[in-house]
C-alpha positions, 0 to 999 in steps of 0.5 A, a space after each residue: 908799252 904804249 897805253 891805248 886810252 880809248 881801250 882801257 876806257 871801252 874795257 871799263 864801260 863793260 867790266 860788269 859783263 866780264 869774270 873777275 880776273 878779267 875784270 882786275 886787268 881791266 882796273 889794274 890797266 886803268 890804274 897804269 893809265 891814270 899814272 901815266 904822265 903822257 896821258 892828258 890830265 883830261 882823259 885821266 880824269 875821265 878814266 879815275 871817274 869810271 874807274 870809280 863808277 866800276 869800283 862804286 858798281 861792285 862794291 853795291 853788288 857785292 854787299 848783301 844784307 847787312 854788310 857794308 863796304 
């Protein structure tokens, strides 16, 4: 099955507006993308760095007072 790049990136720039499960496709898709050898070293780069930002994003808005993550 072919990855579309474009997409996986547009799911990642929105994953904060969708549920949960919706949202682990999202970063397993991701994942499947940034191991993919036929996509460019670039665009992987590109969607591990997003990719970051959404785990970064969750990590904050799920720790509450006291907890860390």
């Amino acid at each position: 099955m072919a990855i579309n790049v474009r997409q996986v990136y547009a799911n990642l720039k929105h994953i904060d507006e969708v549920d949960p499960v919706t949202g682990a496709k999202y970063r397993q898709s991701a994942q499947e993308a940034i191991a993919e050898p036929g996509i460019s070293l670039a665009r992987r780069m590109v969607i591990a760095d997003r990719l970051m930002q959404a785990n970064h994003f969750l990590g904050m808005k799920t720790a509450t007072n006291g907890d860390s993550y």
